[in-house]
C-alpha positions, -999 to 999 in steps of 0.1 A, spaced: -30 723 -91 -56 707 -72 -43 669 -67 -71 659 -46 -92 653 -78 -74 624 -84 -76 586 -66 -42 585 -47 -29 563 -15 -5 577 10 26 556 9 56 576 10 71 596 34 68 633 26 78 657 24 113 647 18 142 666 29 163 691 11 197 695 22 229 713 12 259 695 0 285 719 13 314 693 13 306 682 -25 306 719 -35 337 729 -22 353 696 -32 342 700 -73 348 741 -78 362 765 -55 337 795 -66 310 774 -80 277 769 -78 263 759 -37 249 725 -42 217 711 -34 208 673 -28 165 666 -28 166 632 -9 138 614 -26 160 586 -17 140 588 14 103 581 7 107 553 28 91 522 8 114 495 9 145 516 10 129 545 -11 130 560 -44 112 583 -68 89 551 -80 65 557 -49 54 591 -53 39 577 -91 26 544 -70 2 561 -51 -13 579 -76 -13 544 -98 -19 523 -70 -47 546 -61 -63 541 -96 -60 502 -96 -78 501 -63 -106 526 -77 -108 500 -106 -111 470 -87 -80 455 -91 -65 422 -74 -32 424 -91 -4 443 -102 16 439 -132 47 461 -142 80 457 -159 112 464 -158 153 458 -162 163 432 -138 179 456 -112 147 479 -116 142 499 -89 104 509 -99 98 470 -100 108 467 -65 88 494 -49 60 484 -73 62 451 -55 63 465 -19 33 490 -27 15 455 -37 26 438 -8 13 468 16 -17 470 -3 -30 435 0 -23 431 -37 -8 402 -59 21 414 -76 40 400 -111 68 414 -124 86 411 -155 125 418 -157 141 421 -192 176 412 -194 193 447 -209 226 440 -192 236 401 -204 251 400 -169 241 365 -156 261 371 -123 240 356 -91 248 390 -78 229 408 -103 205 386 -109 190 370 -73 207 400 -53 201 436 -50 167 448 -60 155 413 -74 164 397 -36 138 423 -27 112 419 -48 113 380 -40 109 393 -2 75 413 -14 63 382 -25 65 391 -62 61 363 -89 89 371 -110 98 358 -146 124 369 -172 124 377 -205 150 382 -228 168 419 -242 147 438 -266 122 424 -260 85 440 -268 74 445 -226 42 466 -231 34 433 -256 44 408 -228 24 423 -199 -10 418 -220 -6 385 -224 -4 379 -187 -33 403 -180 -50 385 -207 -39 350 -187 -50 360 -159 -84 378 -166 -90 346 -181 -86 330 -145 -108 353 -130 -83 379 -118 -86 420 -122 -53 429 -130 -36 463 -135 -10 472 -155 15 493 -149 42 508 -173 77 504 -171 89 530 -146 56 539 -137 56 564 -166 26 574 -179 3 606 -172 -12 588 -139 20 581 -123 38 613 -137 14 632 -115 37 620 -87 62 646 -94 41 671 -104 31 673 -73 71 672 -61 76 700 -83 49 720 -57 67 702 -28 103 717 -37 90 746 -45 71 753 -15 106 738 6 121 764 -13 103 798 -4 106 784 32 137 781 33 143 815 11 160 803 -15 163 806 -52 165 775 -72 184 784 -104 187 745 -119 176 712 -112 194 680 -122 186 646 -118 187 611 -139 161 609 -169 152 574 -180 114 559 -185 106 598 -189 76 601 -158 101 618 -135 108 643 -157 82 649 -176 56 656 -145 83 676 -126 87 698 -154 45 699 -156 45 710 -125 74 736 -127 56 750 -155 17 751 -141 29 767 -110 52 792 -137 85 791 -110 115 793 -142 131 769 -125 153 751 -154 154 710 -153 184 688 -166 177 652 -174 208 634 -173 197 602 -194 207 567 -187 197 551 -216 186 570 -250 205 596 -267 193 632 -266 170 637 -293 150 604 -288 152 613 -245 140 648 -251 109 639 -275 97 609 -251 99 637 -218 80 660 -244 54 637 -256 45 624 -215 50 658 -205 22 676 -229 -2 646 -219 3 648 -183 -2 684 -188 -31 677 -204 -45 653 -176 -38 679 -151 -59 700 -168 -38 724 -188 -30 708 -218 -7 727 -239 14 745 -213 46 723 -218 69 737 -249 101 720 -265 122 738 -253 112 735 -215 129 696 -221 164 692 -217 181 665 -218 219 649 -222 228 617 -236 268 621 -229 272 601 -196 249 566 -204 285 548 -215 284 517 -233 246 511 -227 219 512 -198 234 495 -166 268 491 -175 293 512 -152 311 539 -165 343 556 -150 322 588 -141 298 566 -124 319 550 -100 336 580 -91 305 597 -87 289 572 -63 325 572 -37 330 608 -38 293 614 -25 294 587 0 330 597 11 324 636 9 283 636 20 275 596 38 246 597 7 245 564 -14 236 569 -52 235 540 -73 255 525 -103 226 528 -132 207 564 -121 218 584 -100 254 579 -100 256 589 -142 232 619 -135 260 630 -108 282 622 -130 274 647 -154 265 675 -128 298 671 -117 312 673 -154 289 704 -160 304 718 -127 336 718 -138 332 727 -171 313 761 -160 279 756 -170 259 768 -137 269 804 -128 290 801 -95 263 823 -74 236 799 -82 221 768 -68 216 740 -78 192 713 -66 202 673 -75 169 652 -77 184 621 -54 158 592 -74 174 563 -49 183 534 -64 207 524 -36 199 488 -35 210 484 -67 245 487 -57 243 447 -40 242 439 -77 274 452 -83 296 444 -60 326 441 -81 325 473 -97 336 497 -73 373 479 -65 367 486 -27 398 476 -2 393 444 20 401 446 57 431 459 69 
Protein backbone atom coordinates (compact mmCIF):
# COMPACT_ATOMS: atom_id res chain seq x y z
CA UNK A 1 0.00 0.00 0.00
CA UNK A 2 1.31 3.07 -1.18
CA UNK A 3 0.17 5.91 1.46
CA UNK A 4 2.00 8.62 -0.17
CA UNK A 5 -0.88 8.98 -2.75
CA UNK A 6 -2.75 10.47 -0.24
CA UNK A 7 -2.61 14.32 1.41
CA UNK A 8 -1.26 13.64 5.01
CA UNK A 9 0.61 15.97 7.79
CA UNK A 10 3.20 14.49 10.09
CA UNK A 11 1.90 14.96 13.61
CA UNK A 12 2.41 11.99 15.57
CA UNK A 13 5.20 10.40 16.88
CA UNK A 14 5.98 7.07 15.12
CA UNK A 15 6.65 4.55 15.12
CA UNK A 16 5.28 3.73 18.44
CA UNK A 17 6.63 1.27 20.67
CA UNK A 18 5.76 -2.29 21.19
CA UNK A 19 6.50 -3.77 24.38
CA UNK A 20 6.02 -6.97 26.34
CA UNK A 21 3.82 -7.10 29.41
CA UNK A 22 5.65 -9.87 31.19
CA UNK A 23 4.28 -8.87 34.68
CA UNK A 24 0.43 -8.72 33.37
CA UNK A 25 1.01 -12.18 31.86
CA UNK A 26 2.21 -14.01 34.53
CA UNK A 27 -0.16 -12.20 36.93
CA UNK A 28 -3.59 -13.24 34.71
CA UNK A 29 -2.58 -17.26 33.67
CA UNK A 30 0.32 -19.17 34.71
CA UNK A 31 0.79 -20.98 31.14
CA UNK A 32 -0.96 -18.48 29.10
CA UNK A 33 -0.60 -16.54 26.35
CA UNK A 34 2.87 -13.85 26.46
CA UNK A 35 1.26 -10.48 26.31
CA UNK A 36 1.85 -7.70 24.11
CA UNK A 37 1.04 -3.93 24.82
CA UNK A 38 1.16 -1.46 21.20
CA UNK A 39 1.63 1.93 22.96
CA UNK A 40 -0.30 4.13 20.70
CA UNK A 41 -0.89 5.86 23.87
CA UNK A 42 2.32 7.48 22.83
CA UNK A 43 1.78 9.39 19.59
CA UNK A 44 2.59 12.33 21.51
CA UNK A 45 -0.22 15.01 20.64
CA UNK A 46 -1.47 16.40 23.62
CA UNK A 47 -0.95 13.33 25.75
CA UNK A 48 -1.55 10.88 22.67
CA UNK A 49 -3.92 8.49 21.41
CA UNK A 50 -5.07 6.58 18.35
CA UNK A 51 -7.16 9.89 17.12
CA UNK A 52 -3.79 11.33 15.55
CA UNK A 53 -2.71 8.87 13.22
CA UNK A 54 -6.55 9.46 11.37
CA UNK A 55 -5.73 13.46 11.97
CA UNK A 56 -3.09 13.70 9.68
CA UNK A 57 -4.49 12.06 7.02
CA UNK A 58 -7.87 14.26 7.68
CA UNK A 59 -6.01 17.20 8.60
CA UNK A 60 -3.99 16.66 5.56
CA UNK A 61 -7.21 16.71 3.40
CA UNK A 62 -8.79 19.90 5.01
CA UNK A 63 -5.63 21.83 4.29
CA UNK A 64 -5.61 20.45 0.57
CA UNK A 65 -9.20 21.83 0.48
CA UNK A 66 -8.63 25.12 1.85
CA UNK A 67 -9.90 24.93 5.03
CA UNK A 68 -9.88 27.61 7.93
CA UNK A 69 -11.71 25.49 10.44
CA UNK A 70 -12.33 22.39 11.93
CA UNK A 71 -15.43 20.94 13.09
CA UNK A 72 -15.87 17.44 14.79
CA UNK A 73 -17.93 15.84 17.45
CA UNK A 74 -17.99 13.91 20.14
CA UNK A 75 -19.00 12.51 23.90
CA UNK A 76 -17.95 15.06 26.37
CA UNK A 77 -14.84 13.13 27.62
CA UNK A 78 -13.89 12.50 23.87
CA UNK A 79 -10.61 11.80 23.39
CA UNK A 80 -10.72 12.22 19.39
CA UNK A 81 -12.23 15.83 20.26
CA UNK A 82 -9.27 16.68 22.15
CA UNK A 83 -6.51 15.78 19.79
CA UNK A 84 -8.81 17.10 17.00
CA UNK A 85 -8.44 20.38 18.88
CA UNK A 86 -4.63 20.25 19.45
CA UNK A 87 -4.03 19.14 15.59
CA UNK A 88 -6.06 22.53 14.96
CA UNK A 89 -4.27 24.38 17.34
CA UNK A 90 -0.75 23.20 15.71
CA UNK A 91 -2.01 23.68 12.50
CA UNK A 92 -2.94 27.31 12.58
CA UNK A 93 -6.62 26.17 12.36
CA UNK A 94 -9.88 27.38 14.18
CA UNK A 95 -11.29 24.58 15.87
CA UNK A 96 -15.26 23.90 17.14
CA UNK A 97 -16.28 21.05 18.83
CA UNK A 98 -19.42 19.58 19.79
CA UNK A 99 -19.78 17.36 22.94
CA UNK A 100 -23.04 15.26 23.33
CA UNK A 101 -23.96 14.48 26.71
CA UNK A 102 -24.24 10.33 26.65
CA UNK A 103 -23.30 10.07 30.35
CA UNK A 104 -26.02 12.61 32.28
CA UNK A 105 -23.02 13.14 34.56
CA UNK A 106 -23.13 16.92 35.29
CA UNK A 107 -20.10 16.60 37.76
CA UNK A 108 -17.54 19.71 37.18
CA UNK A 109 -15.14 16.93 37.09
CA UNK A 110 -16.44 15.39 34.03
CA UNK A 111 -17.62 18.11 32.51
CA UNK A 112 -14.75 21.28 32.72
CA UNK A 113 -11.94 18.54 33.67
CA UNK A 114 -10.20 15.83 31.93
CA UNK A 115 -10.27 15.98 28.21
CA UNK A 116 -12.76 19.03 28.01
CA UNK A 117 -10.07 21.14 30.43
CA UNK A 118 -7.88 20.38 27.42
CA UNK A 119 -9.68 21.19 24.63
CA UNK A 120 -10.50 24.65 26.34
CA UNK A 121 -6.44 24.94 26.53
CA UNK A 122 -6.31 24.25 22.46
CA UNK A 123 -8.40 27.16 22.15
CA UNK A 124 -11.48 25.05 21.05
CA UNK A 125 -14.96 26.83 20.98
CA UNK A 126 -16.95 24.23 22.60
CA UNK A 127 -20.81 23.92 22.92
CA UNK A 128 -23.08 21.08 24.25
CA UNK A 129 -25.73 19.32 23.01
CA UNK A 130 -27.97 17.08 24.53
CA UNK A 131 -28.02 12.73 24.56
CA UNK A 132 -29.18 11.31 21.32
CA UNK A 133 -28.94 13.73 19.79
CA UNK A 134 -28.58 13.73 15.65
CA UNK A 135 -24.48 15.04 15.63
CA UNK A 136 -23.76 14.51 11.82
CA UNK A 137 -27.15 16.87 11.64
CA UNK A 138 -25.73 19.39 14.14
CA UNK A 139 -22.23 19.85 12.59
CA UNK A 140 -23.96 21.09 9.13
CA UNK A 141 -25.71 23.63 10.62
CA UNK A 142 -22.57 25.18 11.93
CA UNK A 143 -20.67 24.59 8.71
CA UNK A 144 -23.62 26.01 7.10
CA UNK A 145 -23.25 29.17 9.85
CA UNK A 146 -20.19 29.58 9.24
CA UNK A 147 -19.76 29.27 5.35
CA UNK A 148 -22.30 31.88 5.54
CA UNK A 149 -19.69 34.13 7.40
CA UNK A 150 -17.21 33.58 5.06
CA UNK A 151 -15.32 30.66 6.64
CA UNK A 152 -14.07 27.15 4.89
CA UNK A 153 -14.78 24.75 7.35
CA UNK A 154 -14.13 21.07 7.49
CA UNK A 155 -15.89 18.50 9.00
CA UNK A 156 -14.91 15.87 10.64
CA UNK A 157 -16.76 12.74 11.91
CA UNK A 158 -17.16 11.60 15.22
CA UNK A 159 -13.97 9.65 16.12
CA UNK A 160 -12.48 10.58 13.00
CA UNK A 161 -14.07 7.56 11.34
CA UNK A 162 -14.53 7.60 8.02
CA UNK A 163 -12.42 6.04 4.96
CA UNK A 164 -9.89 9.22 5.10
CA UNK A 165 -9.10 8.97 8.73
CA UNK A 166 -9.29 5.06 8.77
CA UNK A 167 -6.35 5.09 6.59
CA UNK A 168 -4.53 6.06 9.77
CA UNK A 169 -4.41 2.55 10.94
CA UNK A 170 -4.11 1.02 7.85
CA UNK A 171 -1.04 2.26 7.78
CA UNK A 172 -0.46 0.97 11.66
CA UNK A 173 -1.46 -2.34 10.58
CA UNK A 174 2.01 -1.99 8.11
CA UNK A 175 3.80 -0.37 11.20
CA UNK A 176 3.05 -3.46 13.66
CA UNK A 177 3.71 -5.60 11.19
CA UNK A 178 6.86 -4.47 10.10
CA UNK A 179 7.78 -4.01 14.28
CA UNK A 180 6.94 -7.51 14.19
CA UNK A 181 9.32 -9.37 11.67
CA UNK A 182 11.98 -7.17 13.30
CA UNK A 183 11.60 -8.21 16.32
CA UNK A 184 10.85 -12.04 15.05
CA UNK A 185 7.80 -12.55 16.27
CA UNK A 186 4.51 -14.04 15.50
CA UNK A 187 1.50 -12.13 16.19
CA UNK A 188 -1.31 -14.65 16.74
CA UNK A 189 -4.22 -11.91 17.97
CA UNK A 190 -4.83 -8.48 18.35
CA UNK A 191 -7.15 -6.85 20.81
CA UNK A 192 -8.02 -3.52 21.45
CA UNK A 193 -11.33 -1.16 22.19
CA UNK A 194 -13.85 -0.84 19.13
CA UNK A 195 -16.16 2.19 19.30
CA UNK A 196 -16.67 4.94 16.22
CA UNK A 197 -15.44 1.79 14.03
CA UNK A 198 -12.17 3.77 12.11
CA UNK A 199 -9.65 1.96 14.36
CA UNK A 200 -10.79 -1.16 13.51
CA UNK A 201 -12.00 -1.09 10.41
CA UNK A 202 -8.57 0.39 8.70
CA UNK A 203 -6.42 -1.92 10.89
CA UNK A 204 -8.15 -4.82 9.72
CA UNK A 205 -7.78 -3.12 5.90
CA UNK A 206 -4.51 -3.12 6.33
CA UNK A 207 -4.04 -6.60 7.95
CA UNK A 208 -5.80 -7.92 5.11
CA UNK A 209 -4.10 -5.91 1.98
CA UNK A 210 -0.76 -6.80 3.31
CA UNK A 211 -2.55 -10.75 3.79
CA UNK A 212 -0.46 -11.29 7.48
CA UNK A 213 -3.65 -13.64 9.22
CA UNK A 214 -3.23 -11.84 11.91
CA UNK A 215 -6.79 -12.12 13.83
CA UNK A 216 -8.30 -8.61 15.34
CA UNK A 217 -10.76 -8.47 18.44
CA UNK A 218 -12.78 -5.27 18.90
CA UNK A 219 -13.82 -5.10 22.40
CA UNK A 220 -16.84 -2.59 21.97
CA UNK A 221 -17.64 0.22 24.27
CA UNK A 222 -20.83 1.11 23.17
CA UNK A 223 -23.03 -1.08 20.57
CA UNK A 224 -23.77 -4.65 20.98
CA UNK A 225 -22.12 -7.19 18.64
CA UNK A 226 -24.12 -7.49 15.70
CA UNK A 227 -24.75 -3.60 15.19
CA UNK A 228 -20.47 -3.19 16.20
CA UNK A 229 -19.57 -5.85 13.67
CA UNK A 230 -21.77 -4.47 10.56
CA UNK A 231 -20.54 -0.68 11.23
CA UNK A 232 -16.53 -2.09 11.23
CA UNK A 233 -17.77 -4.04 8.10
CA UNK A 234 -19.43 -1.31 6.22
CA UNK A 235 -16.14 1.38 6.92
CA UNK A 236 -13.94 -1.45 6.49
CA UNK A 237 -15.10 -2.46 2.73
CA UNK A 238 -15.02 1.37 1.88
CA UNK A 239 -11.76 2.10 3.21
CA UNK A 240 -10.74 -0.83 1.34
CA UNK A 241 -12.15 0.47 -1.45
CA UNK A 242 -10.36 4.00 -1.12
CA UNK A 243 -7.08 2.22 -0.73
CA UNK A 244 -7.62 0.79 -3.85
CA UNK A 245 -8.78 -2.71 -3.28
CA UNK A 246 -12.23 -2.63 -2.82
CA UNK A 247 -13.66 -5.88 -1.91
CA UNK A 248 -10.85 -7.50 0.04
CA UNK A 249 -12.52 -7.16 3.44
CA UNK A 250 -15.04 -10.32 4.25
CA UNK A 251 -17.55 -10.66 7.30
CA UNK A 252 -16.02 -12.80 8.89
CA UNK A 253 -12.51 -10.91 9.10
CA UNK A 254 -14.77 -8.49 11.79
CA UNK A 255 -15.03 -9.51 15.18
CA UNK A 256 -16.31 -7.98 17.67
CA UNK A 257 -17.82 -8.38 21.48
CA UNK A 258 -20.43 -6.43 23.13
CA UNK A 259 -20.07 -8.24 26.69
CA UNK A 260 -17.88 -5.74 28.64
CA UNK A 261 -19.76 -2.04 27.59
CA UNK A 262 -21.88 -2.40 31.16
CA UNK A 263 -24.68 -0.27 31.69
CA UNK A 264 -23.99 2.10 28.65
CA UNK A 265 -20.95 4.06 26.95
CA UNK A 266 -18.83 5.85 29.75
CA UNK A 267 -20.26 4.45 32.76
CA UNK A 268 -17.65 2.35 34.81
CA UNK A 269 -17.97 -1.16 35.17
CA UNK A 270 -16.28 -3.46 37.80
CA UNK A 271 -13.96 -5.00 35.03
CA UNK A 272 -12.96 -1.64 34.11
CA UNK A 273 -11.68 -0.40 37.26
CA UNK A 274 -9.84 -3.39 37.93
CA UNK A 275 -8.47 -3.40 34.69
CA UNK A 276 -7.11 0.19 34.75
CA UNK A 277 -5.16 -0.62 38.64
CA UNK A 278 -3.89 -3.89 37.86
CA UNK A 279 -2.06 -2.42 34.64
CA UNK A 280 -0.86 0.58 36.34
CA UNK A 281 0.13 -1.42 39.53
CA UNK A 282 1.64 -4.56 37.50
CA UNK A 283 3.03 -2.43 34.14
CA UNK A 284 3.26 1.81 35.31
CA UNK A 285 0.79 1.97 31.85
CA UNK A 286 -2.45 4.24 32.36
CA UNK A 287 -5.54 3.02 30.35
CA UNK A 288 -8.59 4.84 30.71
CA UNK A 289 -12.21 4.35 32.23
CA UNK A 290 -14.35 4.44 28.79
CA UNK A 291 -11.72 2.55 26.15
CA UNK A 292 -9.24 1.00 27.00
CA UNK A 293 -9.80 -0.07 30.33
CA UNK A 294 -13.23 -2.29 29.08
CA UNK A 295 -11.19 -3.63 26.03
CA UNK A 296 -8.60 -4.92 28.90
CA UNK A 297 -11.19 -5.85 30.55
CA UNK A 298 -12.32 -8.43 28.34
CA UNK A 299 -8.76 -9.62 27.23
CA UNK A 300 -8.22 -10.34 30.60
CA UNK A 301 -11.70 -12.27 30.81
CA UNK A 302 -10.80 -14.12 27.51
CA UNK A 303 -7.43 -14.92 29.19
CA UNK A 304 -8.75 -16.62 31.82
CA UNK A 305 -11.41 -18.21 30.23
CA UNK A 306 -8.80 -19.95 27.61
CA UNK A 307 -9.53 -18.38 24.56
CA UNK A 308 -5.84 -17.49 23.18
CA UNK A 309 -3.69 -20.72 23.04
CA UNK A 310 -1.07 -20.40 25.94
CA UNK A 311 2.01 -20.40 23.26
CA UNK A 312 0.70 -17.49 21.48
CA UNK A 313 0.86 -13.75 21.61
CA UNK A 314 -1.05 -11.45 21.88
CA UNK A 315 -0.76 -7.86 20.98
CA UNK A 316 -3.24 -5.10 23.08
CA UNK A 317 -3.87 -1.98 20.77
CA UNK A 318 -3.11 0.75 23.80
CA UNK A 319 -5.83 3.69 21.95
CA UNK A 320 -4.80 6.27 25.14
CA UNK A 321 -7.46 7.88 26.52
CA UNK A 322 -5.59 8.55 29.81
CA UNK A 323 -6.74 11.97 30.41
CA UNK A 324 -9.94 10.89 30.65
CA UNK A 325 -9.36 9.43 33.97
CA UNK A 326 -9.37 13.44 35.61
CA UNK A 327 -13.08 13.00 34.85
CA UNK A 328 -13.50 10.37 37.13
CA UNK A 329 -11.90 10.85 39.96
CA UNK A 330 -14.30 9.13 42.21
CA UNK A 331 -14.45 5.95 40.53
CA UNK A 332 -11.49 4.25 41.33
CA UNK A 333 -11.89 4.41 45.54
CA UNK A 334 -8.10 5.25 45.70
CA UNK A 335 -6.49 5.52 49.55
CA UNK A 336 -5.77 9.15 50.78
CA UNK A 337 -2.39 9.76 52.38
CA UNK A 338 -1.10 7.78 55.00
Amino acid sequence: MHFSRFPRVRLAHLPTPLEPMERLSKFLAKDGPRLWIKRDDCTGLSTGGNKTRKLEFLMGDALKQGADTIITQGATQSNHARQTAAAAAKLGLACHILLEDRTGNASPDYTLNGNVLLDRLHGASISKRAKDSDMNKEMEILAADLRAKGKKPYVVPGGGSNPVGALGYANCALELVAQANEMQLKIDHVVHATGSAGTQAGFVAGLVAINSRIPTLGISVRAPKEKQENSVFDLAQRTAEHLGAPGIVKREHIVANGDYVGSGYGLPTDGMIDAVKTVARLEGILLDPVYTGKAMAGLFDHVRKGFFAKDSNVVFLHTGGSAGLFGYPDTFDLPGYV
